[in-house]
N, C-alpha and C positions, 0 to 999 in steps of 0.2 A: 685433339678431339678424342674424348674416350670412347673405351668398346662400345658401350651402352647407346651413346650418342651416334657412332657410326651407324649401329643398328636402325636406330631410331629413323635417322637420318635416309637410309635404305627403301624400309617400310613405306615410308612415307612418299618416297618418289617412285614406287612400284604401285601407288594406291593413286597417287596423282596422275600416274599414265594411265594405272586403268579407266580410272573418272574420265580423264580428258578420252579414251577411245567410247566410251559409254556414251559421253554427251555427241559426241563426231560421229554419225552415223557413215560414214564414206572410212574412217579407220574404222570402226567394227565390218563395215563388209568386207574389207579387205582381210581381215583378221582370221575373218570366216573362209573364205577363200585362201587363202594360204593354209588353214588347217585341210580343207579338203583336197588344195595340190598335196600337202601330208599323206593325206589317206591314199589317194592315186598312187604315190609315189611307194606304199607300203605293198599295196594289192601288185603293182609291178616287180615290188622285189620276191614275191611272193610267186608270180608266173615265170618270174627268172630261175626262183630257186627247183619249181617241180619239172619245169623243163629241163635245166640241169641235171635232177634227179632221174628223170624219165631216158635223159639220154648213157649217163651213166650205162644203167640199167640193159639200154640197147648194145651199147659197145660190147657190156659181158656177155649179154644173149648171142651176138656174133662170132665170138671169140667161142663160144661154148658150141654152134655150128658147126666150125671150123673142125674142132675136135671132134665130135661127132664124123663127118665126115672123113676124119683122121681117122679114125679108132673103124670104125665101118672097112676102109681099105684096108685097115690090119687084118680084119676079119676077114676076109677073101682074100686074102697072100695068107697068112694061116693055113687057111681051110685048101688053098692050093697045095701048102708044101706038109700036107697032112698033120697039123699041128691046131687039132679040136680047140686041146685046152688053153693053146695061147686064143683062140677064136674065140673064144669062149669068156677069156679074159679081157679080150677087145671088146665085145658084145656088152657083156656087164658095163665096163665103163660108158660105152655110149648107152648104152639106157639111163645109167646117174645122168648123164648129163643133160638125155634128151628127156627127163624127170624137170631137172633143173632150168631148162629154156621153157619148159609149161608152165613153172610157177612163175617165170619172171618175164614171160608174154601176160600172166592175168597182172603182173603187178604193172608192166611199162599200162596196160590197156586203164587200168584204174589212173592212172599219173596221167593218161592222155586225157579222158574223162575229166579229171581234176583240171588240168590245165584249159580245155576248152570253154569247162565252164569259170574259172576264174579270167580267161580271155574275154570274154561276154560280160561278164562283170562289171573288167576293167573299161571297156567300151563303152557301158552303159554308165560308167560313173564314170567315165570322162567327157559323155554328152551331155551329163546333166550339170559338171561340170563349169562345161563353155554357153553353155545354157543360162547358169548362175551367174555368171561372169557378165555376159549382155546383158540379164538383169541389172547387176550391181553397177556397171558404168552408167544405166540408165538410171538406174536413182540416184547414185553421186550426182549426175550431172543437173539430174532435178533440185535435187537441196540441194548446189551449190547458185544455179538459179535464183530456187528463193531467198536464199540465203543474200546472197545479193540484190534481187526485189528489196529485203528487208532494208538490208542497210544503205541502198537507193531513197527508201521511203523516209526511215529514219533521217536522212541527210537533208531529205527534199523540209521534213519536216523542222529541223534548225533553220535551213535558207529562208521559208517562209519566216519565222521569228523576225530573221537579221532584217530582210526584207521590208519589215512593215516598219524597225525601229528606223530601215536607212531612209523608209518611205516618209516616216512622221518629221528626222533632219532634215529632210529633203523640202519640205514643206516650211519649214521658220525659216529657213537658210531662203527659201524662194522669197518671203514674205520679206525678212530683212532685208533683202536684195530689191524689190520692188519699193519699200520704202526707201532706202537709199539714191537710188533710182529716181523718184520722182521728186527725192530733195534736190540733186544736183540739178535733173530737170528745172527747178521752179526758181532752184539759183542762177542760174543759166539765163532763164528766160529776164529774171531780174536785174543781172548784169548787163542785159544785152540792150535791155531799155533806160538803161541808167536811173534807175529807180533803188537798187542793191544797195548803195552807198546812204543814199538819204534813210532808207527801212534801217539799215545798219545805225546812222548818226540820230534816228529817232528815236531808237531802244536806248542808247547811253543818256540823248538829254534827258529820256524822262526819267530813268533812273537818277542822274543826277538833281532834276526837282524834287521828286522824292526824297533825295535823302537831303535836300536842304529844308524841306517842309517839316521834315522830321525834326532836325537840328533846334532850327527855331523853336518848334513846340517845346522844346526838350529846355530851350531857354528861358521861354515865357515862365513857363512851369518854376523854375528857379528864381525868378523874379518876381513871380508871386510871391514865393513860399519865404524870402528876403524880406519883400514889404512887411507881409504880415508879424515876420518877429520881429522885426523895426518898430511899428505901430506897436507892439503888444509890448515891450522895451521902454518907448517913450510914455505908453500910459502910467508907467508902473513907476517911473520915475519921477510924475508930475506931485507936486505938494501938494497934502488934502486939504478943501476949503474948511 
């Protein structure tokens, strides 16, 4: 098979399955429903990914506490062992950092926002979901119902045909049968009164009169038709006076 043809061949059985889910109302809902488990299943990778994100984001904010809290006791062991400028150096660092945990509380607080609301989302497209879904087995289940009414009807509709023609054999076949029937009957009854034999020896003699009525005739007629060229023979031979 060539490229061309393969292709051909492709096309044509991607345009036949679409046809056949098209005309199939129960594979196009299905269809549809599987692209909406898609959707769900997108909107979840999506609360997975800002919750991951959001939690990122807390790990560092703790970790930058930590130090803060670090950097603050340097500050006061400094400032104990009269050493301003290391306290001083402590203090800078924890203000960066305690700079750094304010912009990344508004950013975790914006990722919780995000995520709550895409949590809500997901919820509400996964009720409308299984919503869709008890719809769509109820109408499956209806077209395949009628679907089967039809071809119930359909079928009842052939049986009626078969029906009337087995009903119309049924009838010569009875008919044949009671003729039959009432001949045996009437032979029966004739054997039984010894009449069957004589009805039976009646039908051959007359038959046989007959065809000797015939015979004869058949002979006369040739005995005519002898005489007459006989006579018409003898005239023609007589000497004229």
């Amino acid at each position: 098979m060539s490229l061309l043809s393969r292709l051909a061949f492709a096309v044509r059985s991607k345009l036949s399955a679409l046809l056949n889910r098209v005309s199939d109302p129960g594979s196009e809902l299905d269809y549809s429903y599987e692209q909406l488990r898609d959707e769900l299943q997108a909107v979840t990778r999506a609360v997975a990914d800002v919750t991951t994100q959001k939690k990122r984001l807390e790990i560092h904010r703790r970790r930058l506490r930590e130090n803060v809290e670090k950097y603050d006791g340097q500050a006061r062991e400094a400032m104990r062992q009269d050493r301003e400028d290391l306290a001083r150096r402590a203090l800078e660092k924890k203000q960066a950092h305690v700079s750094q945990i304010t912009e990344l509380s508004e950013q975790i607080t914006s990722l919780q926002e995000t995520q709550d609301r895409l949590v809500g989302k997901r919820a509400e497209l996964a009720s409308q979901i299984e919503q869709f879904r008890t719809r769509k087995e109820t109408v499956k289940a209806r077209y395949e119902a009628a679907e089967a009414s039809a071809r119930v009807s359909e079928a009842f509709t052939g049986v009626g045909e078969t029906i009337d023609d087995v009903g119309r054999a049924m009838e010569r076949a009875t008919e044949r049968t009671e003729r039959m029937e009432a001949r045996a009957e009437a032979l029966e009854e004739l054997e039984a009164t010894g009449q069957l034999e004589s009805v039976l020896a009646e039908g051959d003699d007359i038959d046989r009169e007959l065809n000797r009525l015939s015979t004869e005739r058949s002979v006369e007629n040739e005995l005519d038709t002898l005489r007459a060229r006989m006579e018409s023979e003898e005239r023609a031979t007589e000497p004229a006076d």
